[in-house]
N, C-alpha and C positions, 0 to 999 in steps of 0.2 A: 393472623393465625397464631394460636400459640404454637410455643416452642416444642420439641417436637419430642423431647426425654421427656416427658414429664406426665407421659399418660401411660395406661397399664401395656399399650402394646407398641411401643415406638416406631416400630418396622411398618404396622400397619397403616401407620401417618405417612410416613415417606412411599410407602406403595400408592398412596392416594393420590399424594401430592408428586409422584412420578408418574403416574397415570394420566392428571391431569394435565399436565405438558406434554407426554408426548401425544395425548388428544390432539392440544390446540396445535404442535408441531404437524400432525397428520393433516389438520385442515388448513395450513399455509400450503401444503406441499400442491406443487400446479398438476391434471390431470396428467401430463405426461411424463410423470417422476419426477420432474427436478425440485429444486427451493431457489429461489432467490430474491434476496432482501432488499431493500435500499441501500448504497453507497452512501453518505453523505462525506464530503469533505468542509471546505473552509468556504469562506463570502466570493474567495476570486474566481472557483471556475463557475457560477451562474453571473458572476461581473463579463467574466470574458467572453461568454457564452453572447450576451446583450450586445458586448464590443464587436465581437464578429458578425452580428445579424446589420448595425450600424455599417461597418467596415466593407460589406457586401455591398451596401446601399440595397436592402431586402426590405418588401413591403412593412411596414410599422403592423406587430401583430400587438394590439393595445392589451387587449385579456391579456395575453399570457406575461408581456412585461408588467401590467399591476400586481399580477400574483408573486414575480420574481422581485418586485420592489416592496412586496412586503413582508416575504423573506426576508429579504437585504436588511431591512428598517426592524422586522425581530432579533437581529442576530447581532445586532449594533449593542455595543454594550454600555451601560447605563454609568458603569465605572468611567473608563477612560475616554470615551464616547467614538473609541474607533471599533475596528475590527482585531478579531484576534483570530490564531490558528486553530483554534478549539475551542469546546465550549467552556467560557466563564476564563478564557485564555488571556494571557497580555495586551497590551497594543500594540499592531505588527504595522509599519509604517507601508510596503507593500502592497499588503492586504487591503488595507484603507484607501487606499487611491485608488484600488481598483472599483473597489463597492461602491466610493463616493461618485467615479466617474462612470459608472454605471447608472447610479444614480440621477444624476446631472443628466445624462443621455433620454433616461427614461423621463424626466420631466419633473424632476423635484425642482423648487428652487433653491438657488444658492443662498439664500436668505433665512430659511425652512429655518428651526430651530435643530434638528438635527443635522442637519447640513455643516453648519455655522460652527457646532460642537467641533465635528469629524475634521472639518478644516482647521480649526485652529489647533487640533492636536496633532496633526500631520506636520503642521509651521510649527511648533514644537518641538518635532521629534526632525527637524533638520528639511522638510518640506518633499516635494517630489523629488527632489537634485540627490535625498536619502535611500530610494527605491532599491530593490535589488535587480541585477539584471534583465529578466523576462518582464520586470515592470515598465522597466527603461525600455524594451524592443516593443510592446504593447504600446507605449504614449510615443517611441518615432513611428510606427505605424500611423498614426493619425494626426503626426503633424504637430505634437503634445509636448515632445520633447527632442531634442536633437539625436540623430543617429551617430554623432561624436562621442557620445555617450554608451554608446553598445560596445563592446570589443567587436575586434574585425573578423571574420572569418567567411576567407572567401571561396568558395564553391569550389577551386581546385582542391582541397583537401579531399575530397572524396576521389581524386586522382592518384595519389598518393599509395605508394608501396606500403607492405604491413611491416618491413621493417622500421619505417620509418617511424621516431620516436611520439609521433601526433599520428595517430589514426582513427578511422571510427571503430576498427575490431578490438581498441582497448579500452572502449567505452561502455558503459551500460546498455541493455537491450532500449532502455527509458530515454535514456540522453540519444541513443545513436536515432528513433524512430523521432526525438523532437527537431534535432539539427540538420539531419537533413535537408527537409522543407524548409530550415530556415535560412540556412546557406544561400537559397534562391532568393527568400523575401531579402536577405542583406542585402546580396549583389544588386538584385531591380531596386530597395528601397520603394516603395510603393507607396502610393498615398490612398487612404480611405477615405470611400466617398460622403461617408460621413455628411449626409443628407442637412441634419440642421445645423452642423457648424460646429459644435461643440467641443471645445477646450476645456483645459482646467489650467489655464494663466496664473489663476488665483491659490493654487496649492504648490508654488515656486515662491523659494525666499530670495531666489538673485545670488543666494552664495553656494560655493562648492562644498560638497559633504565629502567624508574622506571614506575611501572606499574598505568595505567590511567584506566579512567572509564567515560562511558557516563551516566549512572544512573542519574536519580536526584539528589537523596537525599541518600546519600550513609553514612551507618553509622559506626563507628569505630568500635565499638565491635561487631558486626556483622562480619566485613569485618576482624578485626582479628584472630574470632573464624572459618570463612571458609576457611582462608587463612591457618591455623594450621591445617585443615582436611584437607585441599588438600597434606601438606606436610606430614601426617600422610600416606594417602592412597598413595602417590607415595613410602614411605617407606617398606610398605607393597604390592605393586604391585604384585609380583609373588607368593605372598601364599596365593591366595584364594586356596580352595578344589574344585579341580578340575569336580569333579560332581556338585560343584555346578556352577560352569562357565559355565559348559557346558550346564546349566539347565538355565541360565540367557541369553546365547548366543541364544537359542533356540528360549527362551521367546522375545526374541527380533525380532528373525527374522519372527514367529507367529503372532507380531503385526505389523510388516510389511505389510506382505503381507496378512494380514486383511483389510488391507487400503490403497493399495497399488491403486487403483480407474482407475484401465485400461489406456489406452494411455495417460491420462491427467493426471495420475502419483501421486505419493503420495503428500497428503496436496495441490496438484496441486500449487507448488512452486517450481522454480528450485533448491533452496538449498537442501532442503529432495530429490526432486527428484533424482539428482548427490549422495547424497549419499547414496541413495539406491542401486543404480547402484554400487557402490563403497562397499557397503556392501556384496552384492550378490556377485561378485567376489572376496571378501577378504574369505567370507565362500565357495568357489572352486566353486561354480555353474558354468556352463562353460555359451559362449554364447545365445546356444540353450536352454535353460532353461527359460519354457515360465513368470515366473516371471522377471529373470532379462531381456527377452528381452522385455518385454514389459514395464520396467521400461526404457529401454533404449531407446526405441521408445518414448516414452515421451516428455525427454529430447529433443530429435529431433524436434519434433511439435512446439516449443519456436522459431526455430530458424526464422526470419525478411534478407530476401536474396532479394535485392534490385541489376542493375546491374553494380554498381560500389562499391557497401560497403555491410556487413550483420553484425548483430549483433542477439544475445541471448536474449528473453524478460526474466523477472522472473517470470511472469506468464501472464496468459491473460484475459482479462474483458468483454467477453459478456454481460453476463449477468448485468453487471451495466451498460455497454453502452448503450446494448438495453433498459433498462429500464428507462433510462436517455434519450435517445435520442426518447422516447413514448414520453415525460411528454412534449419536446420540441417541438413535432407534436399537442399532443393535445391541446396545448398553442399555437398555430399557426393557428391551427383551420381551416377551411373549409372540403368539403368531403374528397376530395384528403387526404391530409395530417392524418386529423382523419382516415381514412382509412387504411394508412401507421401503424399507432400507434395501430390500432386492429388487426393487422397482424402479428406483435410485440408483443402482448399478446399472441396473439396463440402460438408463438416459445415459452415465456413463462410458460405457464400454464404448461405441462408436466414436466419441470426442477423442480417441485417442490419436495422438499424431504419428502416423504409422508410414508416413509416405514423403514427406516433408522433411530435409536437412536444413534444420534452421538459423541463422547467423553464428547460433552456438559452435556449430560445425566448423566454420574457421579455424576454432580454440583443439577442436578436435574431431579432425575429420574420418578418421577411422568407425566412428560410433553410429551405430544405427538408431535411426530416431523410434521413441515409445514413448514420447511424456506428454503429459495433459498441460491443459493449459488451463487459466485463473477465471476467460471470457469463456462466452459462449462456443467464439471459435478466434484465435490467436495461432496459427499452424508454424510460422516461424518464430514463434518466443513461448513453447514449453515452459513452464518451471517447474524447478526439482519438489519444492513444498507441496504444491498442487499430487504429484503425482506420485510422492510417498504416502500422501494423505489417502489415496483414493485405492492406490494399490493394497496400504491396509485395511479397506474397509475389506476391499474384496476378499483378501485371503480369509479375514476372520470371518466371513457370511460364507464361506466353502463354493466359493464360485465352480462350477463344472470345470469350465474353461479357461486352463494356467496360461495360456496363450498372453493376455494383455497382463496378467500379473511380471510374467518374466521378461516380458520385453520393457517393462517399467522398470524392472530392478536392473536388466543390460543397458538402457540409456543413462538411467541412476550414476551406478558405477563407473559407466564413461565418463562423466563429467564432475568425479572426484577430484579434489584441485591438489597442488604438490602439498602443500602443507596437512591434507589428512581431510580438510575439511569442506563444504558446499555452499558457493553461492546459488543464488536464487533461478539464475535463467542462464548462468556461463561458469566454465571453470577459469581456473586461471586469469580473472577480471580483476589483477589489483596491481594497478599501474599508476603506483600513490603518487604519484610527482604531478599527475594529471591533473587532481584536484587544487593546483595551485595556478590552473590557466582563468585567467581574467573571466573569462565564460562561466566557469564552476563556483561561485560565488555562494551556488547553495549548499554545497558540499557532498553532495549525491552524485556523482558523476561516474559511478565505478558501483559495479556488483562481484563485492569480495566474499571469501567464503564467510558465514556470520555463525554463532552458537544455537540459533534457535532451529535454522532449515539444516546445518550439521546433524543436531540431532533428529530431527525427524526421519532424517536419510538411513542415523541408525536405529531408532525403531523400527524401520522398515525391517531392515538388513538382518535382525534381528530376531523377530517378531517370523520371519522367516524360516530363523536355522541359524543363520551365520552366526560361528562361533566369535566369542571376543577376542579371541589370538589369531584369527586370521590377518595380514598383511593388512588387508586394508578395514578392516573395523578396530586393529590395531594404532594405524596411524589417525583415524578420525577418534578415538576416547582419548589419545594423545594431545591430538587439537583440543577436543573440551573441556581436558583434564589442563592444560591453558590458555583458556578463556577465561576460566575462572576469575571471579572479582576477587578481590580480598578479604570481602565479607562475608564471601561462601557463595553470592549469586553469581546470575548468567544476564548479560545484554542482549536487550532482546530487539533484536534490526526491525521484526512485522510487527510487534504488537508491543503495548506500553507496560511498561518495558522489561524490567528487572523480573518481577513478577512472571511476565509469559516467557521470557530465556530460562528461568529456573524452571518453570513448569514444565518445558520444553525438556531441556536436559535430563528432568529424574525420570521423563519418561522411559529416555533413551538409555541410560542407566540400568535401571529397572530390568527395562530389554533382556538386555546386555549380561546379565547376572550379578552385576555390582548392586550387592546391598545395602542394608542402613548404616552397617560397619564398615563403611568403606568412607574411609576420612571427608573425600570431595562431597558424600552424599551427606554424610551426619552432619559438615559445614551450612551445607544448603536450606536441609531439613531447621536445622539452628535459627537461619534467616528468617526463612518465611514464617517460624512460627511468632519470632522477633518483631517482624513488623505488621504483624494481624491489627488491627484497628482495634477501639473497645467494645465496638459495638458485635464486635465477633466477624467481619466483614474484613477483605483487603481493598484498598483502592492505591491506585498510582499517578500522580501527574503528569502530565507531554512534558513537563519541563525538568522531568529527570533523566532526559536527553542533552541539558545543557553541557558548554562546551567544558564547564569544569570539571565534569565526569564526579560528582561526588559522589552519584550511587541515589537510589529512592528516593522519591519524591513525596512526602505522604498527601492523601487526596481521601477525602469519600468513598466507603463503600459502594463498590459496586458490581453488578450481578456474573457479569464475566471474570472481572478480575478474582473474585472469592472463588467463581467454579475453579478457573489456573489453579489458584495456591490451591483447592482441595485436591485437583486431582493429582498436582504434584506431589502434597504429601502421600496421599496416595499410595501414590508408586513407590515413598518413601518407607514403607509399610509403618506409616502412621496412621492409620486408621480410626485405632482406641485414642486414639489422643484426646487432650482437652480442646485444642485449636480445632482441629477437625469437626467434632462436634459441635465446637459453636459456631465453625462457619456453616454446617449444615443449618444451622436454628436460623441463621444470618438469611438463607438462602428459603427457606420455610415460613419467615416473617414478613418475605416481602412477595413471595407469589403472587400476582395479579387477579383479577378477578377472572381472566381468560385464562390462564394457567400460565400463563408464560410472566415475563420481569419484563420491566423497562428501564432506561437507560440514557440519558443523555451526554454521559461523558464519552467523550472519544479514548477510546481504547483498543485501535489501529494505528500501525506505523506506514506511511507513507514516504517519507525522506526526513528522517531525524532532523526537530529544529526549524525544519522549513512548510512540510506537510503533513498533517494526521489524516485521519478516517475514523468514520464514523459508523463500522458496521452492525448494520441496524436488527442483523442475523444472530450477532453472538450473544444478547441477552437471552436469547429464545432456545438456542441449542446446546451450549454451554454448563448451563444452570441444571436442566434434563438429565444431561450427561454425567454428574459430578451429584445429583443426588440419586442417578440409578449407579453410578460407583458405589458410593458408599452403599446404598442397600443392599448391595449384590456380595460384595467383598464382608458386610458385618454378617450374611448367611452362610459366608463360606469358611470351609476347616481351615484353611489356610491362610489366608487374608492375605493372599498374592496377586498384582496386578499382572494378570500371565499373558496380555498383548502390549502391541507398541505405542501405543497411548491412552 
């Protein structure tokens, strides 16, 4: 397509070319309002996925692991001939051992020429003995590797007081829904039946690797004094008292299947999920046992069966698609489309968790529950991002009904944390010292308040009424007014990275009534225009999460990342810009033949450093969104973005 200044009626091109997306957006959308996209993540959760049907000893379904092994075998990279966390990503030692041993299960030979590759670059990079954590409790599940190698943790822990300095209420909603179940697999240790035998002998160098950590800020005496209780409690393994195991064992499987959330499965994540399923058979439940089968139904519902490949999502995202792809219709504008986007509310309004005090409540139990959630249905792990996202479609579509709008802003502002600012699914989740237990090696263990779901909390707040001197909108642009990089950007915890925390924050800014003179904002505005690409596009790497915090990463344009940076500036009332403009022509040059963009790079955060995503939503609604901004804002007198995103 050409560029889009360059004919006699410019607007009229972008009216076409927004018409034609949110067409093809309308024909994604399911008959009963919602949207939702593909998840993809990385090789290991359709590895584990194989592991667990093995681990079951579950009939051999041959179709579906040929299509999963040639996923596996596309995703294998040509470079380093392992797996990486993203696409066109490093080589992740982790990763690879699970793919390969997935692989091996499913029937490659170890001989195969990409077999052969994947191995020797695993004995390269330090062998299996290099794995992280959940790799290690994966291969002693199966006999693969020693359970000397897991840290210890044993099922009394969920006995334990909240003052006590180890609890699960100071953990993540993610960590507290994996550990649990796994608590149990520790204690039983279990072996899977693992029908044909299958080891990986052959990806062990014999020598010890020295153990790593993705954590930030990981501190000595910490990490020596956990490291001495891990080997303290492996010492003492077999003498707890036996009633009381069995009291801790109990307790565990009681908070299970308390949360256990029907077919969309515990924490509605595949990792707790699988080990649910993995728990309820280590405690003898058999098949028919409507808990584990309905945790194992779950699992199932993830699976993506295309007819030449399938893979495992790790979870799935209506609920922010559709909420995301509302804001892109009402931004699009006409009946039609508006239409679409109150149809979408309606799917909506019902998900709302109106009845349910969920784990969050520990942190604060005075607050009454209102917040949506990321799945289908997740009734004990709300998050704040979901439910400021959705509360502003609704306000800006003039919902009749302020009922769910205010009970999302009352749950909201309950779970303001002391610092000004919002984590994802708790307040108050930042109990740094945590991240240096033997267990957290991935560095995710904790949900602290972050820049990106901060500011969305204040577009909400904002976008509302709430003035910027109130108390608490005071203390949260306090928080983002130090977040700040020193470049002028913002880190971005969900999405990659610099780029969506900046786009994030001018929103809320914007909001807010800080304008383009407002030093934080002219800083930012500075950045992004700094590191536009030349092709008029932004992109960003996953590996501008590394641990040495240097700030961007630069990557390939691509169709999410350019809508970010447009709309941020945006907000920044850079509209006339030259950067603006040309990310529009960026965004105009590569519309598809269906109306929509595509997109291979992963441009979702999952757990910094350790996992991405792949959401397969944001090329489609994103792009829509950021060229009906610019049309709509270049018609108007003011050239002000007067909602919260």
């Amino acid at each position: 397509m050409a560029t889009l200044h360059h004919t006699l009626d410019p607007l009229a091109a972008v009216d076409a070319a927004v018409d034609r997306a949110a067409a093809a957006l309308h024909r994604a959308q399911r008959d009963d309002g919602h949207w939702v996209f593909e998840l993809e993540a990385d090789c290991t959760i359709p590895a584990e996925y194989v592991l667990l049907r093995h681990y079951l000893g579950e009939p051999v379904d041959a179709e579906l692991e040929g299509k999963i092994a040639r996923y596996l075998r596309r995703i294998q990279s040509a470079e380093h001939h392992g797996w990486g966390l993203f696409h066109a990503g490093g080589f992740d030692v982790s990763a690879t051992v699970k793919a390969y041993y997935a692989l091996r299960m499913i029937g490659d030979a170890p001989d195969a020429l990409h077999m052969v590759r994947a191995r020797n670059a695993v004995l390269a990079a330090g062998g299996a003995e290099a794995v992280n954590v959940f790799t290690r409790i994966q291969l002693a599940l199966f006999g693969a590797g020693p359970w000397s190698a897991v840290p210890t943790m044993p099922p009394e822990l969920i006995l334990l007081p909240r003052w006590f300095p180890i609890h699960l209420s100071k953990v993540s909603y993610w960590a507290r829904t994996v550990i649990v179940p796994l608590l149990v697999l520790g204690a039983k240790k279990p072996l899977a039946r693992n029908a044909k035998g299958v080891r990986v002998d052959e990806l062990y160098t014999g020598h010890t690797a020295q153990a790593r950590t993705q954590a930030a800020d990981p501190k000595w005496l910490w990490t020596h004094g956990f490291n001495t209780l891990d080997r303290l409690l492996k010492l003492g393994d077999g003498l707890w008292p036996r009633r009381l195991r069995q009291r801790a064992l109990a307790a565990c499987e009681a908070w299970v299947r308390e949360r256990l959330n029907g077919e969309d499965g515990l924490g509605a994540i595949y990792p707790a999920m699988a080990n649910s399923v993995m728990m309820f058979d280590a405690l003898g439940y058999p098949e028919s046992d409507p808990g584990r089968a309905i945790a194992r139904k779950s699992v199932e519902n993830l699976l993506v069966i295309h007819e030449d490949e399938a893979y495992c999502q790790p979870c799935v995202s209506p609920v922010w698609d559709t909420a995301l792809a509302a804001h892109a219709m009402l931004e699009a504008g006409g009946e039609e489309n508006v239409a679409r986007a109150g149809v979408a509310l309606d799917w909506l309004r019902p998900r709302q968790v109106l009845d349910v005090a969920g784990d969050w409540a520990q942190e604060r139990p005075g607050v009454r529950p209102g917040g949506w959630a990321f799945q289908y249905n997740n009734a004990h792990y709300p998050d704040l991002d979901d439910t400021a996202v959705v509360v502003m479609a609704m306000d800006r579509a003039g919902v009749a009904d302020r009922m769910p709008i205010d009970r999302g802003v009352e749950w909201t502002v309950g779970l303001q944390s002391r610092n000004g600012g919002w984590g994802a699914f708790d307040a108050d989740n930042d109990y740094d010292y945590l991240n240096n237990l033997p267990f957290a090696d991935h560095g995710a263990l904790l949900d602290p308040p972050t820049a990106d779901v901060s500011a969305r909390c204040v577009s909400m707040l904002a976008q509302l009424g709430e003035h910027r001197d109130s108390p608490r909108m005071a203390a949260a642009l306090d928080y983002l007014r130090r977040e700040q990089e020193p470049d002028g950007s913002w880190f971005g915890r969900w999405g990659v990275n610099y780029i969506y925390g900046t786009w994030s924050v001018l929103c809320a800014l914007n909001a807010a009534g800080l304008g383009p003179d407002e030093p934080m904002v002219a800083r930012a505005t500075a950045w992004l225009t700094a590191i536009q690409n030349p092709d008029g596009g932004w992109g960003e790497d996953c590996d501008s999460y590394a641990l040495d915090r240097t700030g961007h990463a630069p990557a390939p344009s691509t169709a999410s990342q350019t809508a970010w940076a447009l709309l941020g500036l945006m907000a920044a009332g850079e509209v006339d810009s030259d950067a603006v403009r040309r990310g529009v022509d960026w965004l105009a040059a590569h519309q598809e033949a269906d109306g929509l963009w595509g997109q291979e790079h992963y441009t979702g955060g999952g757990f910094p450093r350790v996992f991405y995503l792949r959401y397969h939503g944001y090329p489609k609604y994103f792009p829509l969104w950021a060229m009906a901004r610019y049309r709509n804002l270049k018609r108007s007198n003011t050239r002000r973005v007067t909602v919260g995103m």
